[in-house]
Structure formats: structure tokens, C-alpha cells
PDB file of N, CA, C and O in Angstrom:
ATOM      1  N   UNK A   1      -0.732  -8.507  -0.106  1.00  0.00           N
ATOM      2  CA  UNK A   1      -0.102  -7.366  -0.698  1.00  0.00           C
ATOM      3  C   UNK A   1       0.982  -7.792  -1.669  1.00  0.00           C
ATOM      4  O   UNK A   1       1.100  -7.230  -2.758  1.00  0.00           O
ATOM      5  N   UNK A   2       2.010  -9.077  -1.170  1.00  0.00           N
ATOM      6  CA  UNK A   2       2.907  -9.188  -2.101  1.00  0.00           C
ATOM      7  C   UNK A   2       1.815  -9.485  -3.508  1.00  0.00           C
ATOM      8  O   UNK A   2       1.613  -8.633  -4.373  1.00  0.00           O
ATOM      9  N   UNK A   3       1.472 -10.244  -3.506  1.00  0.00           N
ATOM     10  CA  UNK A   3       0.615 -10.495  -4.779  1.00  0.00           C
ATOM     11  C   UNK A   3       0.162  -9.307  -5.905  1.00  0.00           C
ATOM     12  O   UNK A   3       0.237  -9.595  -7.099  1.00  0.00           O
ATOM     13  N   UNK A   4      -0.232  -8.186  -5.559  1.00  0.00           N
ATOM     14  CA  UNK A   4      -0.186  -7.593  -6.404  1.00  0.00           C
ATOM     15  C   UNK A   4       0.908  -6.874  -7.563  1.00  0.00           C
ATOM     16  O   UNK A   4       0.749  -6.282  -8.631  1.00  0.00           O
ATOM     17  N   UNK A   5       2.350  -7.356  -6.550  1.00  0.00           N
ATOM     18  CA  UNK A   5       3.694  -7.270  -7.846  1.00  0.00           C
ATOM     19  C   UNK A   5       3.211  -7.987  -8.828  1.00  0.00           C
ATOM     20  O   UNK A   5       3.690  -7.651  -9.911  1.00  0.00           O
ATOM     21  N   UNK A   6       2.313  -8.997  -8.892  1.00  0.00           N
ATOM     22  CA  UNK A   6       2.274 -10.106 -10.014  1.00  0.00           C
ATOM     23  C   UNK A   6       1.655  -9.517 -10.821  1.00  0.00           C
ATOM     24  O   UNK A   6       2.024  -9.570 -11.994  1.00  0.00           O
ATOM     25  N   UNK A   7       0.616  -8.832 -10.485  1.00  0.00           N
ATOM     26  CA  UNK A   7      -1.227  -8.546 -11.126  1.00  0.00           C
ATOM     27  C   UNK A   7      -0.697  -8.348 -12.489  1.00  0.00           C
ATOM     28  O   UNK A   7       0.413  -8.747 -12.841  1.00  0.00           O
ATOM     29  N   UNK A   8      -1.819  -7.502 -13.498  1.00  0.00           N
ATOM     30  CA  UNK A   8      -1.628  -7.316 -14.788  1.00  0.00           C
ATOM     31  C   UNK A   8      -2.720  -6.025 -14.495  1.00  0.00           C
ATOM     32  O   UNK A   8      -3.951  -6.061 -14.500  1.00  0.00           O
ATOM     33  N   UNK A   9      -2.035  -5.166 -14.303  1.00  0.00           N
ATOM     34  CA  UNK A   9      -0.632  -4.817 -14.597  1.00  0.00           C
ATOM     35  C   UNK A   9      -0.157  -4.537 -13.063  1.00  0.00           C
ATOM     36  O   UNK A   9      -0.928  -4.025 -12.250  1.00  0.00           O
ATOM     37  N   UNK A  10       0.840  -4.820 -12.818  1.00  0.00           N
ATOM     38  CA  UNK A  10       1.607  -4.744 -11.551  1.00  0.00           C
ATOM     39  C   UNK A  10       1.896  -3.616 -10.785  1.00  0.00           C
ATOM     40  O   UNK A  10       2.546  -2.610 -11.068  1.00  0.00           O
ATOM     41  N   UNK A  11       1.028  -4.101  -9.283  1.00  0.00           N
ATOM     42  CA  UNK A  11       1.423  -2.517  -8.249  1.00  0.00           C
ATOM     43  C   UNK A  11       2.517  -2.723  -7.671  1.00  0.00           C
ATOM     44  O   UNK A  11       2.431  -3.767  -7.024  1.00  0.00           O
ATOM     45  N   UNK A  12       3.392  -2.305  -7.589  1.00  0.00           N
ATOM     46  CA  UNK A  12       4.559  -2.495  -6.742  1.00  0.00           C
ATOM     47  C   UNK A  12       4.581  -1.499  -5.644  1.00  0.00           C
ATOM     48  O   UNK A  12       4.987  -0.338  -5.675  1.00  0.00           O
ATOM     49  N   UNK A  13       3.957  -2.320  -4.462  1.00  0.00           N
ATOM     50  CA  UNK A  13       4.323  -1.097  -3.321  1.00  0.00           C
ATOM     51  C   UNK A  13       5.585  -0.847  -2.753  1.00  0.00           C
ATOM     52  O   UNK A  13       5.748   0.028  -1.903  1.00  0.00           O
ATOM     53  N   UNK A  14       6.536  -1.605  -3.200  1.00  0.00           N
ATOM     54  CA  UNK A  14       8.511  -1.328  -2.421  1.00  0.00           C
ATOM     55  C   UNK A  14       8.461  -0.241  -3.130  1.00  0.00           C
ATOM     56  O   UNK A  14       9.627   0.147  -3.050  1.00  0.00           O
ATOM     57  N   UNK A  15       7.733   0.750  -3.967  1.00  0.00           N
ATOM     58  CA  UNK A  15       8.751   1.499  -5.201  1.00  0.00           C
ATOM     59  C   UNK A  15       9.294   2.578  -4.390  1.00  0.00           C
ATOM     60  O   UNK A  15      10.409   3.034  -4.643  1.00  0.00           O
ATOM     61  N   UNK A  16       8.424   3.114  -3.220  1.00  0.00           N
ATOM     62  CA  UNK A  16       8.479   4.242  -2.470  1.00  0.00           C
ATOM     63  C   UNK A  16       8.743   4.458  -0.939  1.00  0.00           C
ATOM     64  O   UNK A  16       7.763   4.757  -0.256  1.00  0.00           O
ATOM     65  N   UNK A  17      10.014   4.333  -0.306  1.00  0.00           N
ATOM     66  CA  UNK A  17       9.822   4.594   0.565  1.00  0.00           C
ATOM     67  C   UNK A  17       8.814   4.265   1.713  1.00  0.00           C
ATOM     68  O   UNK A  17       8.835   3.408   2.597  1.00  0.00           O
ATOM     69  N   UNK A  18       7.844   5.338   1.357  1.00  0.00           N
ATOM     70  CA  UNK A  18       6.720   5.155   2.368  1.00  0.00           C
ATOM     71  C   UNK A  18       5.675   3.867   2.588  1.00  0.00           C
ATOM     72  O   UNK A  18       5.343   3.314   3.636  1.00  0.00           O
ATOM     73  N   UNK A  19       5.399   3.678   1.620  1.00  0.00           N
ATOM     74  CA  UNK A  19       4.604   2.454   1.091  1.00  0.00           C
ATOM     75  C   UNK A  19       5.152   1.384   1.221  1.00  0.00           C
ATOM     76  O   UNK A  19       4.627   0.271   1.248  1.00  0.00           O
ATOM     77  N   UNK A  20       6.677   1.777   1.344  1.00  0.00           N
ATOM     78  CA  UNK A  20       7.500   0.151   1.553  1.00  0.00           C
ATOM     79  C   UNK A  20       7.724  -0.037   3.194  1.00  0.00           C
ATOM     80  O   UNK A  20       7.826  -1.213   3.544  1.00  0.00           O
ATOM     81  N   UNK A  21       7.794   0.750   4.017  1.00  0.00           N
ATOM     82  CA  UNK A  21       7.724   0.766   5.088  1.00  0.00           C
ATOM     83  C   UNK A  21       6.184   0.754   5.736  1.00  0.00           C
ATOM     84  O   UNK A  21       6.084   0.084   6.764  1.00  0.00           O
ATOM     85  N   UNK A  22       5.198   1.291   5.348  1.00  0.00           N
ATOM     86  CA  UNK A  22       3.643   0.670   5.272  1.00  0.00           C
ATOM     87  C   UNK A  22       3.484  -0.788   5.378  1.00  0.00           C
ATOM     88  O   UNK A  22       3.000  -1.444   6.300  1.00  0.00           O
ATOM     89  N   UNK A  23       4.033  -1.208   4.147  1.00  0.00           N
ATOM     90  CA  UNK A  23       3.493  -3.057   4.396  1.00  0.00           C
ATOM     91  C   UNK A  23       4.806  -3.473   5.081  1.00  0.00           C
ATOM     92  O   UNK A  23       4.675  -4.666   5.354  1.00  0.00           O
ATOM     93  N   UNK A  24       6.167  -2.978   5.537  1.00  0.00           N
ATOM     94  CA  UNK A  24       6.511  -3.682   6.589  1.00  0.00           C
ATOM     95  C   UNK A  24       6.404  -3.666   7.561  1.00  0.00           C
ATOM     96  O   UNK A  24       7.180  -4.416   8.153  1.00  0.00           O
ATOM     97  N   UNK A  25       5.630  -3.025   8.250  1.00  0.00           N
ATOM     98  CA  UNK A  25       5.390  -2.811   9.654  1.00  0.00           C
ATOM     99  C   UNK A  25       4.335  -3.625   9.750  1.00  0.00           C
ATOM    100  O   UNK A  25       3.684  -3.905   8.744  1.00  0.00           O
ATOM    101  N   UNK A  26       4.008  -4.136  11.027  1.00  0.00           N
ATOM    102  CA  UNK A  26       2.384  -4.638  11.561  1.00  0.00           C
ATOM    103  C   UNK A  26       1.688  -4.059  11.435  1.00  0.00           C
ATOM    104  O   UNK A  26       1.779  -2.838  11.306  1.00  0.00           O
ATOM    105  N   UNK A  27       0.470  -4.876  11.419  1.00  0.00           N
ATOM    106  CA  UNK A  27      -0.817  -3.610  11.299  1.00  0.00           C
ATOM    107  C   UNK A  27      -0.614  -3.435  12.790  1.00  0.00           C
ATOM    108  O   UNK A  27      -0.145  -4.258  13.576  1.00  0.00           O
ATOM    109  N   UNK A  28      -1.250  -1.660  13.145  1.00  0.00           N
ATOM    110  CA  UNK A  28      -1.701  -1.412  13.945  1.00  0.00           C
ATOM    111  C   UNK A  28      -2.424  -2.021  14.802  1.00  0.00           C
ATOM    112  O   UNK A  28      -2.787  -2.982  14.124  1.00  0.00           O
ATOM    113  N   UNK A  29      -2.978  -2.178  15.983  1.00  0.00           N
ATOM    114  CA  UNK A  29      -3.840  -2.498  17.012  1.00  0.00           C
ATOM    115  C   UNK A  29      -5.046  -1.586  17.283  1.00  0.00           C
ATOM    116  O   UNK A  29      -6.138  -1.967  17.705  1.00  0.00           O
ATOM    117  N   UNK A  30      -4.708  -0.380  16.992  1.00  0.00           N
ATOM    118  CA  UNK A  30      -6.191   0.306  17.439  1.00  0.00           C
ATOM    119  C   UNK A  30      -6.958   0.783  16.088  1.00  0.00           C
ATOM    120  O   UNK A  30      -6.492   1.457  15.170  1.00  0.00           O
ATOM    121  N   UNK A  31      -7.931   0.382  16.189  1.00  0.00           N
ATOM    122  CA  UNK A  31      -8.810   0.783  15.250  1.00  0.00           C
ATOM    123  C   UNK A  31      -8.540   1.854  14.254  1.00  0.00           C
ATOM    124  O   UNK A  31      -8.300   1.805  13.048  1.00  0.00           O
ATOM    125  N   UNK A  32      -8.661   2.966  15.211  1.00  0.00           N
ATOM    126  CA  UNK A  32      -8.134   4.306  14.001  1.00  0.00           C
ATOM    127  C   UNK A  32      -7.307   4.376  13.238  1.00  0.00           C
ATOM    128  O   UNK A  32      -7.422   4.877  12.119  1.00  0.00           O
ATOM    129  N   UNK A  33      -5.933   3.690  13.895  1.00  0.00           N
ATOM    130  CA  UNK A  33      -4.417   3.556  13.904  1.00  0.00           C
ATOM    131  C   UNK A  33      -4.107   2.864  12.210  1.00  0.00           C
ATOM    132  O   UNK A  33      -3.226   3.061  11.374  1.00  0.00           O
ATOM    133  N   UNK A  34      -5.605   1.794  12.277  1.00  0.00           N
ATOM    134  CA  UNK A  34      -5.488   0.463  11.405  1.00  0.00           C
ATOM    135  C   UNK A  34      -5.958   1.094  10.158  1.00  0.00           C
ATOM    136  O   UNK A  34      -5.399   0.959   9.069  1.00  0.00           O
ATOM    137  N   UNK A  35      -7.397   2.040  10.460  1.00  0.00           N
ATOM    138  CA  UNK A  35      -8.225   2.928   9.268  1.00  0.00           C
ATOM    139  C   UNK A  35      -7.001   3.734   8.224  1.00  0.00           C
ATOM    140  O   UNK A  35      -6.755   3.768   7.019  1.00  0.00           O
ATOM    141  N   UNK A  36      -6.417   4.350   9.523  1.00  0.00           N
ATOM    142  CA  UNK A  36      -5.439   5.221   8.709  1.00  0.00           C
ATOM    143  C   UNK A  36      -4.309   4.837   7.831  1.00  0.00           C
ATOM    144  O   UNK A  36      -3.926   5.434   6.825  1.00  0.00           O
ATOM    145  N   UNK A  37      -3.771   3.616   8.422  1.00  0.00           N
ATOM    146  CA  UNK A  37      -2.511   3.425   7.666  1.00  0.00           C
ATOM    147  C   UNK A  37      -3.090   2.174   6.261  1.00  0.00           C
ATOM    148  O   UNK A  37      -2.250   1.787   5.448  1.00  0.00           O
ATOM    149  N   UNK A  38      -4.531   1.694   6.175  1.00  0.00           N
ATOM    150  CA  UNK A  38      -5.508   1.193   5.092  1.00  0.00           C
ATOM    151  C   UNK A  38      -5.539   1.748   4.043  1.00  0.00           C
ATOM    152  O   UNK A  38      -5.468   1.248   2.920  1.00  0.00           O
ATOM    153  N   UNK A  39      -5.729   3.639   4.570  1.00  0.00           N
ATOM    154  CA  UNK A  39      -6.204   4.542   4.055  1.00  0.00           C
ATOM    155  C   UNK A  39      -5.043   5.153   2.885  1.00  0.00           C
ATOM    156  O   UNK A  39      -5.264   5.471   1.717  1.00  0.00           O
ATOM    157  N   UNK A  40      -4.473   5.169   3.218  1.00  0.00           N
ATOM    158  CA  UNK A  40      -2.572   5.322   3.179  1.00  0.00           C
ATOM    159  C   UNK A  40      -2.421   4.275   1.899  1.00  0.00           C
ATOM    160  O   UNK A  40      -2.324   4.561   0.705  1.00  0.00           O
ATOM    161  N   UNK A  41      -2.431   3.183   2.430  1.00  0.00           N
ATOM    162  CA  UNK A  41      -2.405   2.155   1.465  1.00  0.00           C
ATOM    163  C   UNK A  41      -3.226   2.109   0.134  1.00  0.00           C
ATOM    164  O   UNK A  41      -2.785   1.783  -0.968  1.00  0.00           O
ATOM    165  N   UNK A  42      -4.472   2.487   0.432  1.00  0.00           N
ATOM    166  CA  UNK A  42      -5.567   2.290  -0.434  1.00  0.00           C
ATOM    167  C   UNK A  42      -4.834   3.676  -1.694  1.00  0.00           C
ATOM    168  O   UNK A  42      -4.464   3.372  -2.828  1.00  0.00           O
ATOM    169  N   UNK A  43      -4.793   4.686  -1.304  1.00  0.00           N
ATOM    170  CA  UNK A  43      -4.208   6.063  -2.083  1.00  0.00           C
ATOM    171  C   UNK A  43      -3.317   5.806  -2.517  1.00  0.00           C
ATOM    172  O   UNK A  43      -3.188   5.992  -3.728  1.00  0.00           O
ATOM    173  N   UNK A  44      -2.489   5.372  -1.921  1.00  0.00           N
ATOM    174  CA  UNK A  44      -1.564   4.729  -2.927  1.00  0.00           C
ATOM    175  C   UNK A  44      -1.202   3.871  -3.514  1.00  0.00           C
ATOM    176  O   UNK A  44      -0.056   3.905  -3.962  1.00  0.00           O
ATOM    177  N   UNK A  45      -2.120   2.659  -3.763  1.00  0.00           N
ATOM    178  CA  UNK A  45      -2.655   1.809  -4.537  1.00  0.00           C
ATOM    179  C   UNK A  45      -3.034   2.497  -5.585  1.00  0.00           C
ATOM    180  O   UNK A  45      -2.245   2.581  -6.526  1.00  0.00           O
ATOM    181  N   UNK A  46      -4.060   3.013  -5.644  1.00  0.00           N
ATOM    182  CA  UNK A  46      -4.761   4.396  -6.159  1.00  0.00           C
ATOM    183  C   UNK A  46      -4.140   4.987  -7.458  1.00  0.00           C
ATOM    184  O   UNK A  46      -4.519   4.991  -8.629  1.00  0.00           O
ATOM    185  N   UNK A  47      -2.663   5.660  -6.598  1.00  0.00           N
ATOM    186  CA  UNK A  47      -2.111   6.208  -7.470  1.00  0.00           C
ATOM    187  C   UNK A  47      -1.478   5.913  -8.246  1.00  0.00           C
ATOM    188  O   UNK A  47      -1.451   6.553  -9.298  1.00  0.00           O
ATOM    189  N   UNK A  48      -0.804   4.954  -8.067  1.00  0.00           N
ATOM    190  CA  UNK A  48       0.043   3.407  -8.924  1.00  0.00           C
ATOM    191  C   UNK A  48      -1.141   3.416 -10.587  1.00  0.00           C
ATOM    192  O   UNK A  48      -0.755   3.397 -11.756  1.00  0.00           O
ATOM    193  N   UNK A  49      -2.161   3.440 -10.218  1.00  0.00           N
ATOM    194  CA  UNK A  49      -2.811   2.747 -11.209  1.00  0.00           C
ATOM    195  C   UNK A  49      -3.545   4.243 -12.219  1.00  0.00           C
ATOM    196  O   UNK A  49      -4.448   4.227 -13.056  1.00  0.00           O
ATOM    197  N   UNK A  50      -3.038   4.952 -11.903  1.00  0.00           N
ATOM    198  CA  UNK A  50      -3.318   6.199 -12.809  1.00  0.00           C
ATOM    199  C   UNK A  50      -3.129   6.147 -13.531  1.00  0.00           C
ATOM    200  O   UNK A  50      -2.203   5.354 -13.358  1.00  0.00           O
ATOM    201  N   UNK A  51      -3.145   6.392 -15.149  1.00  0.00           N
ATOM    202  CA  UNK A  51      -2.515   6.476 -16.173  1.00  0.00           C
ATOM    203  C   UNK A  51      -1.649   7.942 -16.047  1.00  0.00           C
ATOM    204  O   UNK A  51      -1.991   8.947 -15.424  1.00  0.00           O
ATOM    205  N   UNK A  52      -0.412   7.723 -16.853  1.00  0.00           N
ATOM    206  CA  UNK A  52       0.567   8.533 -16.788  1.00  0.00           C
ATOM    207  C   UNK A  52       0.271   9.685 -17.657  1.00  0.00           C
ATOM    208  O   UNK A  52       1.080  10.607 -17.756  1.00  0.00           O
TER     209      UNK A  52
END
């Protein structure tokens, strides 16, 4: 995840709150637990890369 600050063009997941507390936590342990907070991640990956 850190790696994508680098990319071209750069996701920065610290920008928000939520997303910054997303990749600091552990992943989950239970399956669903893991889908969901992926899922989370993935959308807002997602949205980072929208054009404005």
C-alpha cells in the first residue's frame, strides 16, 4: 500500500481519515471482516483515481 504514494500518478491513502486508519489497522481475521475492509479499500482507491 505504501507504494502507491510513489505511482504515477500517486494514490495517497493518509489523505482521509478513514482510509488512513484502514491501512493502519491489521487485516482482519475473518473472512468477511477481510472482504469488507478490501472492499473499502478498493473504492477508495477507486475514487482517488477519478478525474476531477
Amino acid at each position: 500500500m505504501a507504494g502507491l504514494a510513489t505511482a504515477d500518478p500517486p494514490l495517497v491513502l493518509s489523505s482521509h481519515p478513514v482510509s488512513r486508519r484502514l491501512i493502519a489497522e491489521p487485516s482482519p481475521q475473518k473472512t468477511a471482516d477481510y472482504k469488507y475492509r478490501e472492499d473499502l479499500i478498493d473504492a477508495h482507491m477507486f475514487s482517488l483515481a477519478l478525474p476531477v
